[in-house]
PQR file with spaces between the fields and no chain letter, atoms N, CA, C, O and H, PARSE charges and radii, in Angstrom:
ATOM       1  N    UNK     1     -19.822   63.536 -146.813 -0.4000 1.5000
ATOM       2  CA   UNK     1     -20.260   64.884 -146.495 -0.0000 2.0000
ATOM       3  C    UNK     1     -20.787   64.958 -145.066  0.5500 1.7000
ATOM       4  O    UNK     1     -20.385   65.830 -144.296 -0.5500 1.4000
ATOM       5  N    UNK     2     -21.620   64.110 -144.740 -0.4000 1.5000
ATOM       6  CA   UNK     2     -21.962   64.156 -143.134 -0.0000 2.0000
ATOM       7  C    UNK     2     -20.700   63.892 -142.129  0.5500 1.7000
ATOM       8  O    UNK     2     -20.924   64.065 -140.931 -0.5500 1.4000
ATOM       9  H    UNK     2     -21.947   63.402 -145.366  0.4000 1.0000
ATOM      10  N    UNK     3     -19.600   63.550 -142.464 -0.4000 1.5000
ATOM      11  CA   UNK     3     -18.435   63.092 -141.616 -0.0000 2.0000
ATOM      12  C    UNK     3     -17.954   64.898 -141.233  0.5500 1.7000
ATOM      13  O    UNK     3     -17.876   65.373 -140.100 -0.5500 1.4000
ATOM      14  H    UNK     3     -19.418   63.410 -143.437  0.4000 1.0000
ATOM      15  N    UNK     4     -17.655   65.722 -142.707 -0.4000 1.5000
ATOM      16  CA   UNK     4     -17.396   66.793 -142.215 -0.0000 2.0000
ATOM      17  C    UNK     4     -18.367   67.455 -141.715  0.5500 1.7000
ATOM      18  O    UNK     4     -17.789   68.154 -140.884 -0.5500 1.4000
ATOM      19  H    UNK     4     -17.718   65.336 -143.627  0.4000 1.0000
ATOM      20  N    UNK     5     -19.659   67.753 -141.651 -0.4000 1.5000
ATOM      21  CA   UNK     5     -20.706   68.387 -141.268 -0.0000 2.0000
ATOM      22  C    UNK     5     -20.783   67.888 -139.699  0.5500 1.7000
ATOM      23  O    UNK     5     -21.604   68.497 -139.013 -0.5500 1.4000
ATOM      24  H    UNK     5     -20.129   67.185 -142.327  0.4000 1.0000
ATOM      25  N    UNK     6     -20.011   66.835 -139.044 -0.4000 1.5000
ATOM      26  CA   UNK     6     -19.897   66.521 -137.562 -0.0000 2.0000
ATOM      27  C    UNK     6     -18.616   67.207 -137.174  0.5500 1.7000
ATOM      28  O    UNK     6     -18.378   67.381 -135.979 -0.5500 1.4000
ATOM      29  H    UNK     6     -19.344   66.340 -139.602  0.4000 1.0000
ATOM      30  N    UNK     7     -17.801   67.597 -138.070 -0.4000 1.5000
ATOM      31  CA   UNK     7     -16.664   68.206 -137.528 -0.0000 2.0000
ATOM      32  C    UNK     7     -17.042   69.507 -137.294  0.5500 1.7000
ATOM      33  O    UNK     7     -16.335   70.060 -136.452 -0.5500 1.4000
ATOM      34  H    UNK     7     -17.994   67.456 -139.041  0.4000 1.0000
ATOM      35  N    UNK     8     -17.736   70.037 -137.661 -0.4000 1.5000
ATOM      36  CA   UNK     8     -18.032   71.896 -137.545 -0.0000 2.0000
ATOM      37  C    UNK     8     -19.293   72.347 -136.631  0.5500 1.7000
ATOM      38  O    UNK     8     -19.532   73.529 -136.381 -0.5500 1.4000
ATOM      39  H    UNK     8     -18.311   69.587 -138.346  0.4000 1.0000
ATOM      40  N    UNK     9     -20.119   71.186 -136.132 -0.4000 1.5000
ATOM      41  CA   UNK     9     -21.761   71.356 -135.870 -0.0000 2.0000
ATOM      42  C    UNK     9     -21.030   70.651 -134.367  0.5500 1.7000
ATOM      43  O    UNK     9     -20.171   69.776 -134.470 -0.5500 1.4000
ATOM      44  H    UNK     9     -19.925   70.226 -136.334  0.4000 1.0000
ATOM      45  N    UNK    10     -21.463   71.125 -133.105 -0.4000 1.5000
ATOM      46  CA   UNK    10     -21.277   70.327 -132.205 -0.0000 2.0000
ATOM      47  C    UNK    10     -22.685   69.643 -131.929  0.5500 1.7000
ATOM      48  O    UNK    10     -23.804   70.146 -132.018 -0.5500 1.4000
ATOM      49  H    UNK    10     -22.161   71.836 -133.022  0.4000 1.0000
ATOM      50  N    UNK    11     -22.225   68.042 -131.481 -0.4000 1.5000
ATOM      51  CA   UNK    11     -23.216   67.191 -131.237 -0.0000 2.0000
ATOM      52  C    UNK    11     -23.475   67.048 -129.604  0.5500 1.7000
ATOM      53  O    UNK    11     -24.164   66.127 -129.167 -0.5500 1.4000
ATOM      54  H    UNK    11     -21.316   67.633 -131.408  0.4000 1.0000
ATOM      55  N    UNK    12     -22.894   67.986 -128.786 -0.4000 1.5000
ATOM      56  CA   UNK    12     -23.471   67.784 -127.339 -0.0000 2.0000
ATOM      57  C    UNK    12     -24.950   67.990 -127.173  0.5500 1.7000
ATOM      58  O    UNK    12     -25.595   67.877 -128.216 -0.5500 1.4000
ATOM      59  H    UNK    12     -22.334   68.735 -129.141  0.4000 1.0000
ATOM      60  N    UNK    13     -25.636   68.274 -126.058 -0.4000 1.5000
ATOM      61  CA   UNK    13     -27.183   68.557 -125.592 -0.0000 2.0000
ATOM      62  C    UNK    13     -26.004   68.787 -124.394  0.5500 1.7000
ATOM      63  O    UNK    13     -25.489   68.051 -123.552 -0.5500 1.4000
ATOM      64  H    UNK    13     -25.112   68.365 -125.211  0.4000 1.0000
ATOM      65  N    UNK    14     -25.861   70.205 -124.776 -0.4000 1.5000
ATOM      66  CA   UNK    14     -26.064   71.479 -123.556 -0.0000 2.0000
ATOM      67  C    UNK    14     -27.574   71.962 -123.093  0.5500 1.7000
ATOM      68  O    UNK    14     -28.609   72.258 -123.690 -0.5500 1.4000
ATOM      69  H    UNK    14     -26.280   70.803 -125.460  0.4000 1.0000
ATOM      70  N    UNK    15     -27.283   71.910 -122.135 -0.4000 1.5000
ATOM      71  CA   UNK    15     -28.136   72.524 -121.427 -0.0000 2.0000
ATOM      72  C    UNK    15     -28.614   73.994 -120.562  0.5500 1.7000
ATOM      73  O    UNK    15     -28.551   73.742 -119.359 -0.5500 1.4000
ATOM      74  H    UNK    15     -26.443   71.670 -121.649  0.4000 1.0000
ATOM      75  N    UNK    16     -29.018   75.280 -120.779 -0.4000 1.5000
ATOM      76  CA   UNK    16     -28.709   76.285 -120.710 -0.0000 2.0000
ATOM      77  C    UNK    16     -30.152   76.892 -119.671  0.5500 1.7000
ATOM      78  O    UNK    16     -31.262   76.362 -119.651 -0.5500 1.4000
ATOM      79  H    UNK    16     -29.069   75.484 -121.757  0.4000 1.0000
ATOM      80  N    UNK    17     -29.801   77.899 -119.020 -0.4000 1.5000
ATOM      81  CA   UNK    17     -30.537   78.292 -117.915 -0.0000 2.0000
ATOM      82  C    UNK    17     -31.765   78.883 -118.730  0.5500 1.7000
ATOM      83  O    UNK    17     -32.966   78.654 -118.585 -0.5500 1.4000
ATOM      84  H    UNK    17     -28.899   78.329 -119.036  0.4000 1.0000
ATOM      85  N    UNK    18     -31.105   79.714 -119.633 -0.4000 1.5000
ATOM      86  CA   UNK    18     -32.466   80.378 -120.347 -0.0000 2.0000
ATOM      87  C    UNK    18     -32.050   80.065 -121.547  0.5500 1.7000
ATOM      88  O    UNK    18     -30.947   79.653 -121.908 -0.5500 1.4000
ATOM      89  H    UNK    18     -30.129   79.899 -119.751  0.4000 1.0000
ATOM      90  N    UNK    19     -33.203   80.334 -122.272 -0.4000 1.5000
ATOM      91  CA   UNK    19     -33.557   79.289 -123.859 -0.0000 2.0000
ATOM      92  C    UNK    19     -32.210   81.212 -125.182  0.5500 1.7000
ATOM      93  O    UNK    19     -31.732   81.358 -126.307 -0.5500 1.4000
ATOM      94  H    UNK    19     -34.099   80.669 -121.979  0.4000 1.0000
ATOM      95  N    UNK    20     -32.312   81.899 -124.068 -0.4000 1.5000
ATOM      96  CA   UNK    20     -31.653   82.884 -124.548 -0.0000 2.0000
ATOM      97  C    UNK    20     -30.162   82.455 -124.792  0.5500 1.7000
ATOM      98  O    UNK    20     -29.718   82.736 -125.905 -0.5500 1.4000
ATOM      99  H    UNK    20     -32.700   81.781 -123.154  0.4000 1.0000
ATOM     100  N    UNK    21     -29.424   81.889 -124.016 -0.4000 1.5000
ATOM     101  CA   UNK    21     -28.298   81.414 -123.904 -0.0000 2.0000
ATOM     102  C    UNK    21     -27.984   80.491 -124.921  0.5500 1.7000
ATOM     103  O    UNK    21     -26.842   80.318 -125.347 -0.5500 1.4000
ATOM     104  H    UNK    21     -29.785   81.661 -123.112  0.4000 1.0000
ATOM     105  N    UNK    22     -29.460   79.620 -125.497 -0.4000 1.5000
ATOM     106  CA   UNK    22     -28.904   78.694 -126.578 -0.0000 2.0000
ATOM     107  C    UNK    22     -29.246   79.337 -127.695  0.5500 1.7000
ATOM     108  O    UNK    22     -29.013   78.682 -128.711 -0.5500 1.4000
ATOM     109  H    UNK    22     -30.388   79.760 -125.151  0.4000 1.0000
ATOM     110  N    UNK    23     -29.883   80.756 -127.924 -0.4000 1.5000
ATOM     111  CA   UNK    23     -29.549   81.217 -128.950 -0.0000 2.0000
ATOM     112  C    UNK    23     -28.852   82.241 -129.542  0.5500 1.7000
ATOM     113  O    UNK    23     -28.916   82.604 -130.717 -0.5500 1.4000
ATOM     114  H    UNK    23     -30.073   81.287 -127.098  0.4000 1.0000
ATOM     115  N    UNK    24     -27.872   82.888 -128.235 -0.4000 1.5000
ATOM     116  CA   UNK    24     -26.955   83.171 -128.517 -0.0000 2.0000
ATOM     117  C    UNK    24     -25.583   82.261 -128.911  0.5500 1.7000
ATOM     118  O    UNK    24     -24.636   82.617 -129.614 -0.5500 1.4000
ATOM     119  H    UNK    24     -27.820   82.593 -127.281  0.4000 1.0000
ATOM     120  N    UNK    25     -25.735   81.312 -128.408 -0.4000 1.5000
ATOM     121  CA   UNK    25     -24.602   80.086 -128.794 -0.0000 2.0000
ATOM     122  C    UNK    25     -24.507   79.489 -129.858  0.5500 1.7000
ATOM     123  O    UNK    25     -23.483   78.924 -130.243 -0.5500 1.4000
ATOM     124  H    UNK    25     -26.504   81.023 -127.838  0.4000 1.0000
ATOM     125  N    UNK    26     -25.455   79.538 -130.395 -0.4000 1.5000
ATOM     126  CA   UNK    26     -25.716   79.174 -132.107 -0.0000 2.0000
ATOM     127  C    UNK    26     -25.328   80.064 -132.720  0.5500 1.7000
ATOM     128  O    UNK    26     -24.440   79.898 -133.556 -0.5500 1.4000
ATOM     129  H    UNK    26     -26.286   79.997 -130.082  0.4000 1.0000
ATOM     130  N    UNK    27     -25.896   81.299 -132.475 -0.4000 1.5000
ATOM     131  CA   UNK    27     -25.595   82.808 -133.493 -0.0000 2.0000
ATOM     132  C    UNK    27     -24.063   82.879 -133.499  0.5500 1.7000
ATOM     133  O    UNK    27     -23.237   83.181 -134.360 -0.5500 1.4000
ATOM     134  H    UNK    27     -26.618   81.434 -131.796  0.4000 1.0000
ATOM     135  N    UNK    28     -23.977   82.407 -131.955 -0.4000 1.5000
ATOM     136  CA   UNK    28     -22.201   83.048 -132.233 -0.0000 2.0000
ATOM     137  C    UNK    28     -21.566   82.375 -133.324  0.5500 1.7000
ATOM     138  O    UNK    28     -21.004   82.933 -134.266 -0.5500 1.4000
ATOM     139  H    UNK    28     -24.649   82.161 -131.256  0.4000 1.0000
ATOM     140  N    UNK    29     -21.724   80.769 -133.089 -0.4000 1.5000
ATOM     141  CA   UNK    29     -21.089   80.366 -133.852 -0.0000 2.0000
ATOM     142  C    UNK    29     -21.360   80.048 -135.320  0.5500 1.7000
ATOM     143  O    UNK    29     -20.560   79.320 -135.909 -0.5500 1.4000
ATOM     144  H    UNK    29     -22.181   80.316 -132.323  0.4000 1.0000
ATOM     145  N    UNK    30     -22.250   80.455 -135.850 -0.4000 1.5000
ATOM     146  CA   UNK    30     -22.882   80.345 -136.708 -0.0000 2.0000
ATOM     147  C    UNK    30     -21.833   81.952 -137.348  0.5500 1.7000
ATOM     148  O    UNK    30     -21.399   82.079 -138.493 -0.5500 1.4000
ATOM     149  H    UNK    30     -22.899   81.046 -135.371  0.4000 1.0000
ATOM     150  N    UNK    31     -21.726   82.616 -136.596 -0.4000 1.5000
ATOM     151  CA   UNK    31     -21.194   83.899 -137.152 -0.0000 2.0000
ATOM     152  C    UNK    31     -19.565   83.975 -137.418  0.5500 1.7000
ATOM     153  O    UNK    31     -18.846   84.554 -138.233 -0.5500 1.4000
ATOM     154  H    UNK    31     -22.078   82.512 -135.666  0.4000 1.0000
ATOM     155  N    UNK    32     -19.369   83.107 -136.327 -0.4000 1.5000
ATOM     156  CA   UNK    32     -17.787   82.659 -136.834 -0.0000 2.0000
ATOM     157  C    UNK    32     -17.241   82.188 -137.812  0.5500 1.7000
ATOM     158  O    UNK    32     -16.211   82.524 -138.396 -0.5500 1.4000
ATOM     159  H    UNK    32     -19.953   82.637 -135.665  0.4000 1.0000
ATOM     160  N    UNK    33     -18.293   81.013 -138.075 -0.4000 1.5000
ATOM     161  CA   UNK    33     -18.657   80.310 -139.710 -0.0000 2.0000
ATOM     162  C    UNK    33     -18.273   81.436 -140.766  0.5500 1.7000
ATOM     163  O    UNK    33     -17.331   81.508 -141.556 -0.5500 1.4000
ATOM     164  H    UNK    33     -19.130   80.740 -137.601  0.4000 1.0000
ATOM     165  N    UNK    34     -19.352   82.300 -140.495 -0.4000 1.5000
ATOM     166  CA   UNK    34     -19.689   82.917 -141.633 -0.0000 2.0000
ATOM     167  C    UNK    34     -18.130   83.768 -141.713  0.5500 1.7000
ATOM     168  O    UNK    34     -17.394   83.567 -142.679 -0.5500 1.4000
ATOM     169  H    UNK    34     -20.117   82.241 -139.853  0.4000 1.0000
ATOM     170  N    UNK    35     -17.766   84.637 -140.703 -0.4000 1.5000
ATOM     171  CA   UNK    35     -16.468   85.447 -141.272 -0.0000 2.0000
ATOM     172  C    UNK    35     -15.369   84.195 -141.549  0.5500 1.7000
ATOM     173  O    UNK    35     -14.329   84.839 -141.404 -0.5500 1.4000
ATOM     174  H    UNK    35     -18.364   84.800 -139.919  0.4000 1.0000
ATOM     175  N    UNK    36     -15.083   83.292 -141.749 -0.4000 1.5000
ATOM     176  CA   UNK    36     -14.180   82.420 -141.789 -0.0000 2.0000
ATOM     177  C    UNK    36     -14.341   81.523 -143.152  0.5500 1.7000
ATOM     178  O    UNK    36     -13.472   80.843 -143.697 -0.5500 1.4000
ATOM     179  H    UNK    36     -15.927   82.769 -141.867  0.4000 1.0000
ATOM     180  N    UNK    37     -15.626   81.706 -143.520 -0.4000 1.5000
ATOM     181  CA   UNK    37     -15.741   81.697 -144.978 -0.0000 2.0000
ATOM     182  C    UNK    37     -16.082   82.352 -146.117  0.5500 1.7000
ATOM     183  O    UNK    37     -15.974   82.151 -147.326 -0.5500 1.4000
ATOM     184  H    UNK    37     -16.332   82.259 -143.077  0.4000 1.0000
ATOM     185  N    UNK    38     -16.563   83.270 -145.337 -0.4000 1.5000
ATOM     186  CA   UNK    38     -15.938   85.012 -146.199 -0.0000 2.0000
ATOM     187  C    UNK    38     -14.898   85.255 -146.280  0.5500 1.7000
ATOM     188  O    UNK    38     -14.526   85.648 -147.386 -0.5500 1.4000
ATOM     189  H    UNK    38     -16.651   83.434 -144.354  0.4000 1.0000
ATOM     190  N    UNK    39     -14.197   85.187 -145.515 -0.4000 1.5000
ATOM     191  CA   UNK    39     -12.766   85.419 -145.713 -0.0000 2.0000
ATOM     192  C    UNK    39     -11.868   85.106 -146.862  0.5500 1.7000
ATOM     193  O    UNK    39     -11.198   85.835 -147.594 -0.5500 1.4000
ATOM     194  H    UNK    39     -14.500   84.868 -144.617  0.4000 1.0000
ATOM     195  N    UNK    40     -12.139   83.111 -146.787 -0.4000 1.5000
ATOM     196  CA   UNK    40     -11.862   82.851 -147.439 -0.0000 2.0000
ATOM     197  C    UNK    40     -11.835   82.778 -149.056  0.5500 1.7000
ATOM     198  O    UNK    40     -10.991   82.639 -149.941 -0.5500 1.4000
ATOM     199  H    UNK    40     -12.683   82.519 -146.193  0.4000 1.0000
ATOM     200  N    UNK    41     -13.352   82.963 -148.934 -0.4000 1.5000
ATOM     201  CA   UNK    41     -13.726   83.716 -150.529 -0.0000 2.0000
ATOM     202  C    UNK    41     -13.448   84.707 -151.080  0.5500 1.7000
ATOM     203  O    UNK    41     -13.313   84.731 -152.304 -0.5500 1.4000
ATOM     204  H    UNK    41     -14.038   83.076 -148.216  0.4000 1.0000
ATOM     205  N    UNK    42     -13.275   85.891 -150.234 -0.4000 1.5000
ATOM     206  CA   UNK    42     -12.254   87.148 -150.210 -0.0000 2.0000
ATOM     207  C    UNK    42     -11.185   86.851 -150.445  0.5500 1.7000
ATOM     208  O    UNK    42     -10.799   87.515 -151.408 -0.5500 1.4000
ATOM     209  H    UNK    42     -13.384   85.872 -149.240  0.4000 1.0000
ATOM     210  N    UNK    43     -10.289   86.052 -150.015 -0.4000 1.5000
ATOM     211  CA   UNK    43      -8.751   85.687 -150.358 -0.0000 2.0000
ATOM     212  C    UNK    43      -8.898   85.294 -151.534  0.5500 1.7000
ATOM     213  O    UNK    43      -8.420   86.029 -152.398 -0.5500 1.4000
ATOM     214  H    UNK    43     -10.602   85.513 -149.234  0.4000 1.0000
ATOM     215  N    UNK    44      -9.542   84.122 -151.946 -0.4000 1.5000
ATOM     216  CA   UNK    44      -9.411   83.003 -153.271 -0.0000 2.0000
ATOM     217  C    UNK    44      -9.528   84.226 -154.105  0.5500 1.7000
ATOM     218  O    UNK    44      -8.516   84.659 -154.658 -0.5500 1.4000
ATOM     219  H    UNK    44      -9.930   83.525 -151.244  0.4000 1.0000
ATOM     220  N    UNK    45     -10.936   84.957 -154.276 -0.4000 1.5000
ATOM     221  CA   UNK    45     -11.312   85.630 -155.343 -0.0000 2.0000
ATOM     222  C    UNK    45     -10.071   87.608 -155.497  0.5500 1.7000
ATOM     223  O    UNK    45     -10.081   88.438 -156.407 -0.5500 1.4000
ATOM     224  H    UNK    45     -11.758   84.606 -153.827  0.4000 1.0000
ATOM     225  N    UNK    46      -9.444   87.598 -154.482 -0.4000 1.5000
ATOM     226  CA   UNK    46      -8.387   88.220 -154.632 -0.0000 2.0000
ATOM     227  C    UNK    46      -7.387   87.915 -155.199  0.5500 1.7000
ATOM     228  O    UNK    46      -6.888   88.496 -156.162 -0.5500 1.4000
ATOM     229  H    UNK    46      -9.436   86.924 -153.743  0.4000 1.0000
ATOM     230  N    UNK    47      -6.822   86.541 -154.401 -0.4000 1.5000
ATOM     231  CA   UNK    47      -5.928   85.870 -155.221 -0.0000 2.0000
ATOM     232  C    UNK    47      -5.743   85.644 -157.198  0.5500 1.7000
ATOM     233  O    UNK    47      -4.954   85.910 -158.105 -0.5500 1.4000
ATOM     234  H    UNK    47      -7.228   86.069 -153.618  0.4000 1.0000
ATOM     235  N    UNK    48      -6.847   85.098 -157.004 -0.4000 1.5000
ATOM     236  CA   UNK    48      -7.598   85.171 -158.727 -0.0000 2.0000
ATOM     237  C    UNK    48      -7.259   86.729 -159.205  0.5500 1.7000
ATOM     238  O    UNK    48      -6.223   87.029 -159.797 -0.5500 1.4000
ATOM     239  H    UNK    48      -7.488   84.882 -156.268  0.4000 1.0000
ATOM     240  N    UNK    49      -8.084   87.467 -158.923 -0.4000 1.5000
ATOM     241  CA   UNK    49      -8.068   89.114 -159.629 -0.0000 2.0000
ATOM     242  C    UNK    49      -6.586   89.564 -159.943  0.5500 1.7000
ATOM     243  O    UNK    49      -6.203   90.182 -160.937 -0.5500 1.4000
ATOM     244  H    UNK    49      -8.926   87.223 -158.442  0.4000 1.0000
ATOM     245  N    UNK    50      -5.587   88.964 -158.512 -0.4000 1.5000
ATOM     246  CA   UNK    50      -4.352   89.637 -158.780 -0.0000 2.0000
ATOM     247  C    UNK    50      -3.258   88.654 -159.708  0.5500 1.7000
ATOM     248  O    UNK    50      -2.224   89.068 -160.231 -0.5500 1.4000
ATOM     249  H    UNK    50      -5.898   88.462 -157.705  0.4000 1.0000
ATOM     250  N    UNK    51      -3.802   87.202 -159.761 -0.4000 1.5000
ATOM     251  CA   UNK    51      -3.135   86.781 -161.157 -0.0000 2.0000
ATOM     252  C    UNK    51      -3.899   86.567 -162.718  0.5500 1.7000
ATOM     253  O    UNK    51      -3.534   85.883 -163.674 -0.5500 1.4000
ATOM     254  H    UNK    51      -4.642   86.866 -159.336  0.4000 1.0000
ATOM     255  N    UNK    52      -5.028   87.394 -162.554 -0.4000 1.5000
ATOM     256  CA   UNK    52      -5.549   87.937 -164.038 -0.0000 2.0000
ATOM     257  C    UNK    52      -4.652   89.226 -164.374  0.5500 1.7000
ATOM     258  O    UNK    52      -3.849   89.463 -165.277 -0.5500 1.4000
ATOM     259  H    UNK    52      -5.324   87.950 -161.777  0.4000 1.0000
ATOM     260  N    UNK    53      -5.168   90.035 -163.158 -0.4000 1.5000
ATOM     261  CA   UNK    53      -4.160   91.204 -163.814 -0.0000 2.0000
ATOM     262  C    UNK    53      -2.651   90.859 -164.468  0.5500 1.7000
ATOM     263  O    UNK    53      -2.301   90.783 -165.646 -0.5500 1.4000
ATOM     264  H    UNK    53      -5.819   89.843 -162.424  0.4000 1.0000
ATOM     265  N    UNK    54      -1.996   90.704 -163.370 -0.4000 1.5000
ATOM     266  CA   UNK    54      -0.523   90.026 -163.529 -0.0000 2.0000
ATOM     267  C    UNK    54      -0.120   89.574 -164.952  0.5500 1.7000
ATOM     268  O    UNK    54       0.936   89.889 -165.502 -0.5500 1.4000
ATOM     269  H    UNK    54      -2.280   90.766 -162.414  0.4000 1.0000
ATOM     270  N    UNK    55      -1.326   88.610 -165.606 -0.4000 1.5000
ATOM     271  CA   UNK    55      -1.216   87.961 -167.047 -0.0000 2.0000
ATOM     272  C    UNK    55      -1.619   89.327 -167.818  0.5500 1.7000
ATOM     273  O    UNK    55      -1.285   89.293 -169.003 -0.5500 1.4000
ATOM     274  H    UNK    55      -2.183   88.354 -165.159  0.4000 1.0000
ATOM     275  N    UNK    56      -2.154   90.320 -167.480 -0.4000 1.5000
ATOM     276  CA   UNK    56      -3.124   91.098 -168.673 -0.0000 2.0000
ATOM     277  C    UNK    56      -1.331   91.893 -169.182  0.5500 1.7000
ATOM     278  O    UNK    56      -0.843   92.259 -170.251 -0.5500 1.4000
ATOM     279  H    UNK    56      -2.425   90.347 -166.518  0.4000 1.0000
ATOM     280  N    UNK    57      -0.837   91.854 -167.710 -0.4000 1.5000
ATOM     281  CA   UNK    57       0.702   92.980 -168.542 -0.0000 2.0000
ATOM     282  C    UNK    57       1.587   92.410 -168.693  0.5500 1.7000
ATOM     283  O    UNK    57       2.587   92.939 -169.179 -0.5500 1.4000
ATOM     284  H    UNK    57      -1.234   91.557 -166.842  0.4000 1.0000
């Protein structure tokens, strides 16, 4: 589990002019995260709904 948790988290020490810059750089990507695994849960749990229906007829 920590092998993938180094693939998605970057391990540099950037260094940023204002402390603002490193927390927009987190948010961003922290937000990318998030629609990219919403998404995906949106798909799966679509996917699902449209082969329940499918079986109900």
């Amino acid at each position: 589990m920590k092998n993938i948790k180094k693939d998605f988290i970057s391990s540099s020490q950037r260094e940023y002019k204002w402390k603002v810059g490193t927390v927009i750089a987190s948010s961003l990507s922290g937000f990318i995260v998030g629609i990219i695994v919403s998404v995906i849960i949106f798909l799966s749990l679509f996917d699902l709904s449209w082969k329940i229906e499918s079986l109900a007829f």
